[in-house]
Structure formats: structure tokens, C-alpha cells
N, C-alpha and C positions, 0 to 999 in steps of 0.2 A: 758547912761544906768548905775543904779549903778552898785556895787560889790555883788547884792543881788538876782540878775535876771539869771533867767535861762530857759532854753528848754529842756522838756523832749518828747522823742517819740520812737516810739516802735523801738528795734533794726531791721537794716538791716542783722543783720548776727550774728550768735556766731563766737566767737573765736576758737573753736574747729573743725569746719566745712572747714576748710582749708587754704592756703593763702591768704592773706588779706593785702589790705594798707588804712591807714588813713592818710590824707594830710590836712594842716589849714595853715592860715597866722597868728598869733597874732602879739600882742604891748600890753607891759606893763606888767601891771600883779606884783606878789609879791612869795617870796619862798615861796613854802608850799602849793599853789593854785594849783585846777586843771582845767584842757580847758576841757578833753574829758572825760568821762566814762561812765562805767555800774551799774547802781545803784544795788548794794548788789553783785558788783561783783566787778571790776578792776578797778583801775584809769587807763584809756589807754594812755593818755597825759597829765602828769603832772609836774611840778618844784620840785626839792627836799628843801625840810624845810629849810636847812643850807644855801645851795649855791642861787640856784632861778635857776639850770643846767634843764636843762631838764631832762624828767624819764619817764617810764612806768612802772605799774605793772601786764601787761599783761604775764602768763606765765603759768606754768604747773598748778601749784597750788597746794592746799594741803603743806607739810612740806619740799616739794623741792621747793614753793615760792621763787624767788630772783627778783627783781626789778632789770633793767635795769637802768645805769645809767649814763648818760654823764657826758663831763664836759665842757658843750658848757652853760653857762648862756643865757640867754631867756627872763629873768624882766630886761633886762638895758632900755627902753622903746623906742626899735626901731624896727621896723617890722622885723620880721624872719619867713621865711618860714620853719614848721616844717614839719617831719612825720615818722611815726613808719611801720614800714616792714616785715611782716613774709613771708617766702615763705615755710615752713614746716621743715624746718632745722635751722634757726637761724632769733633773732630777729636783727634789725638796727632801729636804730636813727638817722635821718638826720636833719639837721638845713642848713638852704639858701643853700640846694641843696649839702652839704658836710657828707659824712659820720663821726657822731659822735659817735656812741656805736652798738658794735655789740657782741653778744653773740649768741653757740649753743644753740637750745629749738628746740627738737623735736617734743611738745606739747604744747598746750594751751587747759588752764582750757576752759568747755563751762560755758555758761551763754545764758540764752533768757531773761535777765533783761533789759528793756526800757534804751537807752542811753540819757544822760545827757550831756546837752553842757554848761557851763560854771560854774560847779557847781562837787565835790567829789565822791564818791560813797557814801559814809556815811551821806551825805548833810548837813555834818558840818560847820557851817558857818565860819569859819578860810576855806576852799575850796573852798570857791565862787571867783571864776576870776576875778580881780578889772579893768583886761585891755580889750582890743579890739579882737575880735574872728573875723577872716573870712574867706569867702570861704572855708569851711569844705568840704572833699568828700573822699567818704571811695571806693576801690574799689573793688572786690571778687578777687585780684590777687596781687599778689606782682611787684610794681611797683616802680625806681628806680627815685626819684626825680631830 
């Protein structure tokens, strides 16, 4: 599949509506790319520009925005199991089942924007995921990879 392909479908859930976990396996991929989001809302799984670390920008929203950010790199192109974690108190990043970043966030922004799998929120093409996406699964609870 290229770096050009992508899946949109309607969300299973806002982010505002409680705890929530999203889990994926990737490979590959480039900084600055996103796996997971909400179109006109959040990247929920994505690399940061500089490093290729992993990141969300899942969060309250508004001027208190802060992206989460690890420092577990994710584009070296060998499978890692990711996944992002809120339980109502604090966001986590996990990569092959380790906790990488975790931060207070008593809220998250909502959104009912259709989720996007291998593609930004902005659907800028520097965001399209050049690597391997799979087994994605979101679940309504906070679950510990």
C-alpha cells in the first residue's frame, strides 16, 4: 500500500465521553506522520516531526493544548506495539507494552469527527503513514498494554 492510502469511518467514541484506550501494531513509517486520528480534531497517534518518537495530541484542548510526548522512537522500521491510555486522570504512551509518557489531563477535548487511519487530521500529505498499520482496537476503558 502506498503512503497515500487511507480509512476513514465514523468514530466509535469521543474523547470526552470517558476512558478510553487505543492499541495498533505499526512498522516503518517517517517523523511527522500520523497512524491514528480525528479528522478536524486530534492526531491520537502520531510521531513528532523532529524525532519519529511517538506523540498524541489528544487533550483538553483549546489554549491549555499540550501534546504528549515520548521519547521512544517508532520509524526505526521494526514492529512496536503502540497505545495511548486515558483513564480520566492522566494520559500514557506505551510502546511493546512499556510505559513511555504519561502526563495529568483531567479532560479531553470532544470531537464526533469520523476517525482516520493512516492519514493526519488536516489530511496533509507530509501525514500520510508510509509504514504498516495493524490490528488497531480502541476500547471504552482504560486498559494497560
Amino acid at each position: 500500500m502506498n503512503g497515500t492510502a487511507f480509512i476513514s469511518a465514523e468514530s466509535p467514541l469521543s474523547p470526552a465521553d470517558g476512558p478510553f484506550s487505543v492499541l495498533a501494531w505499526i512498522k516503518g513509517g517517517a517523523p511527522g506522520q500520523t497512524i491514528l486520528a480525528q479528522g478536524s480534531g486530534a492526531n491520537w497517534l502520531a510521531t513528532d516531526a523532529l524525532t519519529g518518537a511517538l506523540m498524541t495530541e489528544l487533550s483538553r484542548g483549546g489554549r491549555a493544548a499540550v501534546a504528549l510526548l515520548s521519547e521512544a522512537v517508532v520509524t526505526d522500521g521494526n514492529w512496536h506495539r503502540i497505545a495511548f491510555t486515558w483513564d480520566g486522570r492522566s494520559r500514557r504512551l506505551y510502546v511493546d507494552g512499556v510505559l513511555a509518557a504519561k502526563d495529568a489531563q483531567d479532560s479531553l477535548a470532544a470531537s464526533s469527527a469520523n476517525l482516520v487511519v493512516r492519514a493526519g487530521k488536516t489530511m496533509a500529505p507530509g501525514t500520510f503513514w508510509s509504514g504498516r498499520i495493524d490490528d488497531v482496537r480502541i476500547y471504552r476503558r482504560a486498559v494497560k498494554p
